[in-house]
N, C-alpha and C positions, 0 to 999 in steps of 0.2 A: 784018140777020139777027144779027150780029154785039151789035149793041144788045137786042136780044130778047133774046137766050141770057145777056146780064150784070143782065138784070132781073128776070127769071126765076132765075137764082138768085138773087139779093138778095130777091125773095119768099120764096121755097123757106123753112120751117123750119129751123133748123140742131139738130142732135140734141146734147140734152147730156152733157159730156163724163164719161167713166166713173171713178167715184170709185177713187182711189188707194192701195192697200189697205196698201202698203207706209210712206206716209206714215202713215196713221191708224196703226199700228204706231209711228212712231219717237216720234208725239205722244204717244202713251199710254206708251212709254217714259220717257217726257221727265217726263212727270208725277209717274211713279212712283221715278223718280229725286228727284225735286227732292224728294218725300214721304218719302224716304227721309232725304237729305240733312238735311230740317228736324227729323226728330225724331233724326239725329247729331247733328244740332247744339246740341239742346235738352238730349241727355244729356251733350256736353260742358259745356255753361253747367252744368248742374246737378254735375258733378265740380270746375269752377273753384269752387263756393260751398263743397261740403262743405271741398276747399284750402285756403280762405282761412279757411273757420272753424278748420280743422285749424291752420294758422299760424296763428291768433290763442289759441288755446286753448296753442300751445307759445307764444307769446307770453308770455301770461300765466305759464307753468309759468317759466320764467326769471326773466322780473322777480321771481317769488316766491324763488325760487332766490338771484338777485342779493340782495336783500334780506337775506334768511338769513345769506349770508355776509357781508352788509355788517356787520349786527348781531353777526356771533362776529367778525366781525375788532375791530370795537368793545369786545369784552366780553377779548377777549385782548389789548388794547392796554392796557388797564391790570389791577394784581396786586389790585385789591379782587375784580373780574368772572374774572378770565380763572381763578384756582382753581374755582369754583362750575363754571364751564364745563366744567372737567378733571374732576370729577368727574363730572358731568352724562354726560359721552361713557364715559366710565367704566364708569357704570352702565347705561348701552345696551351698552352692548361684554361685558358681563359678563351681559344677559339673551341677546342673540345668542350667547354661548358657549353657556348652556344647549340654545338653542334646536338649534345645529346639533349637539351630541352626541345630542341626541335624533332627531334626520334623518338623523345618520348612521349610529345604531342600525335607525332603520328600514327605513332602504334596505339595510344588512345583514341583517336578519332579511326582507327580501322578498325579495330577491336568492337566500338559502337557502332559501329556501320555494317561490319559483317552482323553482328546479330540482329540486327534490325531485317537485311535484305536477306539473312537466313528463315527468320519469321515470317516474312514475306515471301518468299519462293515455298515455307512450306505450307504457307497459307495456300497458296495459287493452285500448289500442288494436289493438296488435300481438294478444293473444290472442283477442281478439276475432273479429279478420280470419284468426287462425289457423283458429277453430273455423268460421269460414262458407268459410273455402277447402276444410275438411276437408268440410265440407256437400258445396259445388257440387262437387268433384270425386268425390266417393261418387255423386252423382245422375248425375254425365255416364259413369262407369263402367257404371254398373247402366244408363244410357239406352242407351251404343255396346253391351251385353251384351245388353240386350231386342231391339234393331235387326237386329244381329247374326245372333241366331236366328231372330227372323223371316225374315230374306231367306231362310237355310238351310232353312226349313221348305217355304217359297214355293216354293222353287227344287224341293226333292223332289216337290210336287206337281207341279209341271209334268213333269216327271222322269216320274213317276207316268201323269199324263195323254196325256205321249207315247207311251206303251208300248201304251197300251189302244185299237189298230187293230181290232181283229176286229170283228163286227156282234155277237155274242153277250157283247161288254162294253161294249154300250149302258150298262145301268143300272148299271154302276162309273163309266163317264166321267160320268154326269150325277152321282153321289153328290161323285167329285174334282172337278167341275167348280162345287159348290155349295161345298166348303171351299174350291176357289180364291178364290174369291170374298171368303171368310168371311178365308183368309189377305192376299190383298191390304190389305184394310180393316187388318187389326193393323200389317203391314209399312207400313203410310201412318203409321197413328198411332205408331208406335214411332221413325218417321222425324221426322215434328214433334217427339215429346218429346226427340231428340237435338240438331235442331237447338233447343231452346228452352234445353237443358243447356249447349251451346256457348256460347250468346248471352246463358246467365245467367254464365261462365266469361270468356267477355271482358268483360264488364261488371264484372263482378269486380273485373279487371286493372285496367281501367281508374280504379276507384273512387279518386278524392282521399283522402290521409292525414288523417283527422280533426285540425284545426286545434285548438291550447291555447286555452278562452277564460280564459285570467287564473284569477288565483286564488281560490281557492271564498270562499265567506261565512264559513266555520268559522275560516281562516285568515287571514280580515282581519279579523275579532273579536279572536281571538289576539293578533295584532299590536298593535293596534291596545291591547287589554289591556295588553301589554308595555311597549308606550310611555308609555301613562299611570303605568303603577309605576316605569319609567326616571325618567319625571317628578316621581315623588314621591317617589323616589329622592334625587334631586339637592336637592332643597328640602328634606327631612329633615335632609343634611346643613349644610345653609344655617339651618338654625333655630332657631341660638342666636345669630343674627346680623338683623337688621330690612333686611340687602341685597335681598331679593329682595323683598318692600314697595315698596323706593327704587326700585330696577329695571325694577320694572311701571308706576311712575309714570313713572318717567324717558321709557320706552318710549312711554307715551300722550301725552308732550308735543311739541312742537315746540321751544321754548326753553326753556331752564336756570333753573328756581325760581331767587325771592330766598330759600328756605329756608336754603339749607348757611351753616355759617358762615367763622369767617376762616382763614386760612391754616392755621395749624396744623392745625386739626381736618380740614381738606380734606386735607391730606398725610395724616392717618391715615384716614381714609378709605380714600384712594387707594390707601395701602399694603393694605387691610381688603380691597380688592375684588380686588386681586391677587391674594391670598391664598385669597379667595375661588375663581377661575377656577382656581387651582391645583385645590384641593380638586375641583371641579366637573369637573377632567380626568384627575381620581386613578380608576385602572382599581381599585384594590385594594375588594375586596369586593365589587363592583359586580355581578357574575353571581347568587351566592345571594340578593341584598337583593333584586333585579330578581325573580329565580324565585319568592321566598315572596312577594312582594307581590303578583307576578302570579297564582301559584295562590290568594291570599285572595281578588284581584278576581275570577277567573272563578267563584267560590262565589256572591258577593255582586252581582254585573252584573247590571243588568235592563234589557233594553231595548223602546223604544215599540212598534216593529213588528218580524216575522222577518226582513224584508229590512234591518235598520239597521246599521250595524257599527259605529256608534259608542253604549256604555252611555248609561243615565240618566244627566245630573250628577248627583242625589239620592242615589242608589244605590250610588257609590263613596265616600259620603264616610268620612274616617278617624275612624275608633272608637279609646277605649282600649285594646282587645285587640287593633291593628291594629297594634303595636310593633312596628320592623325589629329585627331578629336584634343590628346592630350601634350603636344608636341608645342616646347614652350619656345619652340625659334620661327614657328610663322612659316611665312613661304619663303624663307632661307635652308631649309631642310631638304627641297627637292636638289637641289645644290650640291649639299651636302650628301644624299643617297648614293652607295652604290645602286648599280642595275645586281642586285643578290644571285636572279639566277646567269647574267651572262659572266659576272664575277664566279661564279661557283661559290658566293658569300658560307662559311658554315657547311662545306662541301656538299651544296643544296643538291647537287646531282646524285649523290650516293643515296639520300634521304628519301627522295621521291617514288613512288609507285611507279611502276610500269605498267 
């Protein structure tokens, strides 16, 4: 019997077993992890590359560097090279003057202009918000005043309609019973338009202070004007002299021409440019020459499109009649001018507003 019943199950089917729903869960975790993992890991490989290019690229910026200085130390080991050098820095050192009198004229006249059109915007602003508070609370007045009487009117009819018991003031109670009606309705609407007075009243309160966007287009024309005559300023007084010529080249180079010559002439030079940076940092006169050039430029400015703030080069260039007030060569000076902004005189493009 015993043997029967163990063969009988070993025939029996066995049922199979119920799939694991928690496991299918950790696998499909698992996957989605690793998928994850590999595209971490593919954006790190791809940040080590930009790295290495990035070190290689300051790599190279160094060696250049090294170099540089191998060759001035070169050129300042002996007295044939090392004066051409001294001058060479000279004359970068003496276009950077100009440059930063004119940056730092601009960041002064922006500095006074943004506060000004800041007081302005928050003047506008303020009155502004004065005459719509003086609005919403006129409307929420006259709304609690409309609301007001309505209920009182409401209120009498009902008043009204209590009174009128007898059977022979039938047709008064239907006549007050039809203005109740008619008063309910206003007392609803007079209720809405209070609370929409409120709700325009806090909103109100609530409203953001209108943000300064910068300064308008008029004032960075202006500026912008100013700076170019500051610029042509400076060069006027420079132009009985071929420095600011040297300057610009000096500026565009990397290494010191074999042009200068031998020592002596380099010391006077050198003394020439000093002299020069003096003048270039002489405040005297500098306010009226700047104003009449700039009220000739905003005559004469024309620019490509409305939104541009920066003139034609063509447009400003110096005419004969273009003479500074204190300019001791006449109308030999227009001559003498460069055009500043199509020169880029004093890298006037980097200086200017956008």
């Amino acid at each position: 019997m015993k043997s029967l019943t163990q063969l009988t199950s070993l025939i029996r089917p066995r049922s199979a077993p119920a799939p694991d729903a928690e496991l299918d869960d950790r696998v499909v975790a698992l996957f989605r992890n690793r998928a994850e993992l590999k595209k971490a890991y593919a954006e790190l490989q791809d940040e080590v590359h930009r790295l290495k290019d990035r070190i290689k690229q300051q790599e190279g910026a160094t060696a250049r560097v090294q170099e540089m200085l191998g060759a001035l130390e070169a050129r300042l080991g002996t007295v044939e090279t090392a004066y051409p050098a001294l001058v060479f820095y000279q004359l970068r050192s003496l276009w950077q003057c100009g440059r930063e009198l004119i940056e730092q004229f601009v960041t002064e006249l922006t500095s006074q202009q943004e506060e000004r059109e800041r007081r302005a915007h928050l003047a506008e602003s303020n009155r502004r918000q004065f005459a719509r508070r003086q609005s919403v609370e006129g409307a929420l007045r006259t709304a609690e005043t409309d609301f007001a009487h309505a209920q009182h009117y409401f209120a009498e009819l009902q008043a009204t309609r209590a009174r009128l018991t007898r059977f022979w003031h039938f047709f008064r109670r239907r006549a007050v019973d039809r203005r109740l009606v008619t008063a309910q309705g206003a007392t609803l609407s007079a209720q809405i338009a209070l609370e929409d007075a409120r709700a325009a009243a806090g909103a109100l309160e609530q409203e953001p202070q209108p943000q300064f966007e910068g300064l308008s287009l008029e004032a960075r024309r202006a500026i912008n004007t100013a700076a170019i005559a500051y610029a042509e300023v400076l060069c006027a007084r420079l132009a009985d002299t071929p420095l600011v010529m040297l300057a610009k080249e000096a500026t565009s180079r990397r290494d010191p021409p074999e042009s200068y010559q031998d020592r002596d002439e380099c010391e006077a030079l050198i003394s020439e440019v000093e002299r020069a940076r003096n003048v270039l940092r002489s405040r005297a006169n500098i306010a009226p020459e700047v104003k009449a050039r700039s009220e000739r430029l905003k005559q004469i400015a024309r620019y490509r499109s409305s939104t541009d703030t920066a003139p034609v080069p063509e447009s400003i260039a110096m005419t004969a009649g273009d003479v500074l007030t204190s300019d001791p060569l006449g109308a030999k000076l227009a001559e003498r001018m460069p055009n500043v902004l199509a020169e880029d005189t004093w890298d006037l493009f980097r200086i200017l507003l956008r």
